[in-house]
C-alpha positions as CSV (number, residue, x, y, z in Angstrom):
1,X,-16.8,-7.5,-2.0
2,X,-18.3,-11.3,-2.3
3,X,-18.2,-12.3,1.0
4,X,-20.9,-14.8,2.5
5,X,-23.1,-12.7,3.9
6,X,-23.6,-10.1,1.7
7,X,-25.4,-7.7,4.3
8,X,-21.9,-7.7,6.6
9,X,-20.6,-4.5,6.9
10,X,-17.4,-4.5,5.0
11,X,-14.2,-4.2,6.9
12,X,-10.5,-2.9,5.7
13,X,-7.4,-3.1,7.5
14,X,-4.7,-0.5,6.2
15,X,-1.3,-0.8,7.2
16,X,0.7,2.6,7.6
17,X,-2.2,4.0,8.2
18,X,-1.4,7.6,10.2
19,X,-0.7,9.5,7.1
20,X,-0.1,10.3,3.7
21,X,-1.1,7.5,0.8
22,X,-2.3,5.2,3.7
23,X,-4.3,7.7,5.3
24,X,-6.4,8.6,2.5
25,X,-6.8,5.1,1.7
26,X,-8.4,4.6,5.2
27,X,-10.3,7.8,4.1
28,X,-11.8,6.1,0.9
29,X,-13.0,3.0,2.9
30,X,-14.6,5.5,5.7
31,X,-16.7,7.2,2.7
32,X,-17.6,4.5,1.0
33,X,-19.3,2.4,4.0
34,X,-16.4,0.3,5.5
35,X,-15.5,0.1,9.1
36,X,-11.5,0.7,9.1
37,X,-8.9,-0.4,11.1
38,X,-5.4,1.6,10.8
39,X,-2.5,0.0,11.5
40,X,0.8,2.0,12.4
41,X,4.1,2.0,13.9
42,X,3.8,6.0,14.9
43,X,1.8,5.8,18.0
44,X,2.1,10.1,18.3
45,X,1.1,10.6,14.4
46,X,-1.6,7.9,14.7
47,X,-3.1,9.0,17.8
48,X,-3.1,12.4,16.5
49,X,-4.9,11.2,12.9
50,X,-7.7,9.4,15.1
51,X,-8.8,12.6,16.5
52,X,-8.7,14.4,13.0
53,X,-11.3,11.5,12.3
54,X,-13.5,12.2,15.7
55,X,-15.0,9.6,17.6
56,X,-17.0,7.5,14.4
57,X,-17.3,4.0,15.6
58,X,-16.3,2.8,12.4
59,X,-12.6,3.9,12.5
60,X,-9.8,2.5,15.0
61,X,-6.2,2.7,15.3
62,X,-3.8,0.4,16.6
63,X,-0.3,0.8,17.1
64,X,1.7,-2.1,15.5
65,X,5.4,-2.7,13.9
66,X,3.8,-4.9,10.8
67,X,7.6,-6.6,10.9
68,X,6.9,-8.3,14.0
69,X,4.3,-11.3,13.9
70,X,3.4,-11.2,17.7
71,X,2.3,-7.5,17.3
72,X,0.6,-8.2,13.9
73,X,-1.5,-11.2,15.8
74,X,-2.3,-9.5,18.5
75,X,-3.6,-6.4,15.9
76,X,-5.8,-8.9,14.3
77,X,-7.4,-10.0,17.2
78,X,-8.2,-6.1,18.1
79,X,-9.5,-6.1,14.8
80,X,-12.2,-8.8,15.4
81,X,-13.1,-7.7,19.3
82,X,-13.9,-4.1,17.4
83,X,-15.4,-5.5,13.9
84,X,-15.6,-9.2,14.0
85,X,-14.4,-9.9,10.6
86,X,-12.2,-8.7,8.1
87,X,-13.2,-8.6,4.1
88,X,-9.8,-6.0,2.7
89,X,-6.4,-5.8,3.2
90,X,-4.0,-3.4,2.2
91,X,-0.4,-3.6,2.9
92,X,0.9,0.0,2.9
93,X,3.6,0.1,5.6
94,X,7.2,1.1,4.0
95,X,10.3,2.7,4.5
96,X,13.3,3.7,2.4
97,X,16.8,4.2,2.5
98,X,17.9,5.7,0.0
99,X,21.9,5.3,-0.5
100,X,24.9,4.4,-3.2
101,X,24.5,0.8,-3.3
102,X,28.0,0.2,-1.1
103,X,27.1,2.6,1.3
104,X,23.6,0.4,2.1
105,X,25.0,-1.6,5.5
106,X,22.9,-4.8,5.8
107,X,21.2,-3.7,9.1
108,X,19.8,-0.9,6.7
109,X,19.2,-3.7,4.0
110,X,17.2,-5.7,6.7
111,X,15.2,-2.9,8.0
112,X,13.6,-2.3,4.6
113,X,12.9,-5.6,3.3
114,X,11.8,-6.6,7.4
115,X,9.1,-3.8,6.8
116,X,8.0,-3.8,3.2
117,X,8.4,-7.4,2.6
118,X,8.1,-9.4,5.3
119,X,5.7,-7.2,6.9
120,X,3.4,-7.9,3.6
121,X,4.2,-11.4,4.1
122,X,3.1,-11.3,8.1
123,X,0.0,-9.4,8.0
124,X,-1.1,-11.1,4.8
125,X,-0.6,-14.5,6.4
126,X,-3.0,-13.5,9.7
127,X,-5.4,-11.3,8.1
128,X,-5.5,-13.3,5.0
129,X,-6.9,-16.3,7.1
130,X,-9.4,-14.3,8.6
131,X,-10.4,-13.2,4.9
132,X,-10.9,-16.8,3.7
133,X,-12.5,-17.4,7.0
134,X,-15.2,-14.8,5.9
135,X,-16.0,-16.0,2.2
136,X,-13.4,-13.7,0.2
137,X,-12.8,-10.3,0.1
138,X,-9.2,-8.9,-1.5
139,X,-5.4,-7.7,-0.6
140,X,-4.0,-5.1,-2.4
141,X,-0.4,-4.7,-2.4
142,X,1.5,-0.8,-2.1
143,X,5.0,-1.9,-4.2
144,X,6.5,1.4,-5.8
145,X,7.6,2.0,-9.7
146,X,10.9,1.6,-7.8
147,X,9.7,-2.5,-8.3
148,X,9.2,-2.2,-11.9
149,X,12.2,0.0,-13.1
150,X,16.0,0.0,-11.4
151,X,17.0,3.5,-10.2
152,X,19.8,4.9,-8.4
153,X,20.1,4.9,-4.3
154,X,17.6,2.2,-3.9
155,X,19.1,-1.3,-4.0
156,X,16.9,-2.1,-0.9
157,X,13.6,0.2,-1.6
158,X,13.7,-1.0,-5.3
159,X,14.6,-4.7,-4.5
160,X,11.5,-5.1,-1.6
161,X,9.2,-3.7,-4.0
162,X,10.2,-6.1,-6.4
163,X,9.9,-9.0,-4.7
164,X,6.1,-7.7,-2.6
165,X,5.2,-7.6,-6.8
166,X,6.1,-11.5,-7.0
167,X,4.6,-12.2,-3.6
168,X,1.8,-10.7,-4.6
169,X,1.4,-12.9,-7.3
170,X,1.9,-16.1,-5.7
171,X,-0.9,-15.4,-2.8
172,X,-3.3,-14.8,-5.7
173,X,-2.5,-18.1,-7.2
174,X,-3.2,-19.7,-4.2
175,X,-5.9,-17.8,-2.4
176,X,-7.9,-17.2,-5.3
177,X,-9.6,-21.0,-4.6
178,X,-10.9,-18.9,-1.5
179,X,-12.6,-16.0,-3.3
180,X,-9.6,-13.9,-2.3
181,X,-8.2,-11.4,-4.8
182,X,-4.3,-10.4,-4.1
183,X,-3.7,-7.4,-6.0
184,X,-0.6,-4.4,-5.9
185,X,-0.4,-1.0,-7.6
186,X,3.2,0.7,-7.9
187,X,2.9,4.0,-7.3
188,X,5.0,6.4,-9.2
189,X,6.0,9.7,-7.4
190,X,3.1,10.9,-5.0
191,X,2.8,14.3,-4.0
192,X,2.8,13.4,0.2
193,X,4.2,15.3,2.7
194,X,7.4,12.6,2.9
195,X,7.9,13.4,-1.2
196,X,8.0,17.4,-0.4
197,X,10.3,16.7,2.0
198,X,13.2,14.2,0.3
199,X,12.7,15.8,-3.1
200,X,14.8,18.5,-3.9
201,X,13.5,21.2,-6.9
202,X,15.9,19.3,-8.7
203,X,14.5,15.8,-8.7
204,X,11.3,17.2,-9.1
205,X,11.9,18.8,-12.3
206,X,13.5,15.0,-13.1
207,X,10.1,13.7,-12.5
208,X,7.9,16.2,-14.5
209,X,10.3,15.3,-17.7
210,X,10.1,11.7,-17.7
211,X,6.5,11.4,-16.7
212,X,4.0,12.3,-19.8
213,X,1.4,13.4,-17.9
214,X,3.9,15.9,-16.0
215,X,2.9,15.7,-12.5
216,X,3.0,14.4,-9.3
217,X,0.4,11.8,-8.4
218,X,-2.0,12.4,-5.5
219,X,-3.0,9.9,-2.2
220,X,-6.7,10.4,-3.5
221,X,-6.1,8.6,-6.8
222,X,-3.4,6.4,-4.8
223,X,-6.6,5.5,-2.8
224,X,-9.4,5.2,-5.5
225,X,-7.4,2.9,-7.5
226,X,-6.4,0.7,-4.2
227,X,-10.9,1.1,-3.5
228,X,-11.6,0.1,-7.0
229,X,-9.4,-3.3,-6.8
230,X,-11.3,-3.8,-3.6
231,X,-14.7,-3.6,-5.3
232,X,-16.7,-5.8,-6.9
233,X,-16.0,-3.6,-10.2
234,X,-12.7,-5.5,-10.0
235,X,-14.1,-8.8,-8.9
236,X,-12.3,-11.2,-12.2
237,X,-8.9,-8.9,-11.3
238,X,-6.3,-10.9,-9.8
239,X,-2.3,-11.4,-9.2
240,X,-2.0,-8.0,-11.3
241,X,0.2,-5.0,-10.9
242,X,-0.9,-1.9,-11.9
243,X,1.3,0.7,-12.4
244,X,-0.2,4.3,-11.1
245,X,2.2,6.5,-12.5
246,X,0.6,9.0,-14.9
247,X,2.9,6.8,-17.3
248,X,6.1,7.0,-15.9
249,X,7.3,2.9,-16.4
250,X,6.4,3.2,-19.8
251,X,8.5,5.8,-21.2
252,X,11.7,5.9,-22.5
253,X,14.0,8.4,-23.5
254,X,13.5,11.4,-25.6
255,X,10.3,13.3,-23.4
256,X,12.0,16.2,-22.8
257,X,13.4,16.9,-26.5
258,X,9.8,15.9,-27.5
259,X,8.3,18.8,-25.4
260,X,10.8,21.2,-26.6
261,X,9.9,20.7,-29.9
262,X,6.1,21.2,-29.8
């Protein structure tokens, strides 16, 4: 991270940080010498994930709805009373709702994009100050495939992560005068506890055809590839999506039929 002092400790704030692809992004910080504040609307699941990760000085957890400015400002100001600074930013916090497009009420509509846009939108606004404020650092977006490619059942899901892709872009344009790097990865299908849960045997098999390397993802390369756009291994990346998807958004049809003849 190019920040102006170089002998800072680096700090990361994650955003649905109590489990699954967020946790072991917080995870990949911890090991590779940040301090690391987790942000999450799930006080019992986050309260329970701090005391899987003992009492390190270098981890905190803060209960915060990312869609609400007031709870995202007084987050950030946590943040610097515990660290002082902030150098990363990742903006994991989603939900779904996953429904035929006329059966999608507009409260449901607004709770999605209220999360996974606007709560992109908040947090990168008061953390991405304090970034600048530092020297640089980088943000790195969580969109979904679900932003790259239409499906069924996710008008709103599909639709946030499409626009956090375009927002993403246009806070590297601008922040990039101040050494900050705005990045986003969309994730294909992870193999997280929620996945197990809301995919049937059914929509797994789906996936394993129409992916060429015929898997589920994991958190782990979830979170190297968020580390790595954090690093200064990626320090001429910016405004780029990156599609982590064992190559899911670039196939077509005709997988399947391919496999079954070989």
């Amino acid at each position: 991270m190019n920040t102006r002092n170089s002998d800072q400790a680096r700090v990361a704030v994650v955003t649905g940080g109590a489990r699954g692809i967020g946790l072991a992004i917080g995870q990949w910080f911890l090991d590779h010498g940040y301090q690391v504040a987790l942000l999450d609307i799930d006080k019992n699941t986050l309260d329970a994930t701090m005391k899987t990760l003992g009492t390190s000085q270098d981890v905190i957890g803060i209960h915060c709805d990312v869609s609400k400015p007031d709870e995202v400002e007084s987050a950030s100001q946590k943040v610097l009373s515990a660290f002082g600074h902030v150098t990363a930013l990742v903006n994991n916090a989603g939900v779904a709702v996953f429904k035929p497009v006329f059966e999608t009420s507009f409260d449901e509509w607004r709770t999605v994009l209220g999360t996974n846009l606007d709560g992109a939108f908040i947090c990168s606004q008061v953390f991405g100050r304090l970034i600048v404020k530092n020297g640089g650092g980088a943000i790195v977006n969580i969109a979904s495939i679900s932003g790259l490619r239409a499906s069924t059942l996710r008008v709103a899901y599909g639709t946030s992560k499409a626009a956090l892709i375009q927002l993403t872009k246009q806070y590297a344009v601008e922040l990039g005068n101040s050494n900050v790097r705005v990045n986003v990865i969309a994730p294909g299908p992870v193999d997280t506890e929620m996945a197990k849960l809301v995919h049937s045997v059914a929509i797994r098999s789906d996936y394993y055809d129409t992916i060429p390397l015929g898997r589920y993802g994991t958190p782990e390369e979830m979170a190297n590839t968020v580390g790595f756009l954090c690093s200064n291994e990626a320090a001429f990346i910016n405004g780029q999506v990156l599609a982590v998807d064992g190559g899911f958004e670039a196939t077509g049809v005709g997988l399947p039929t391919l496999r079954r003849n070989s």
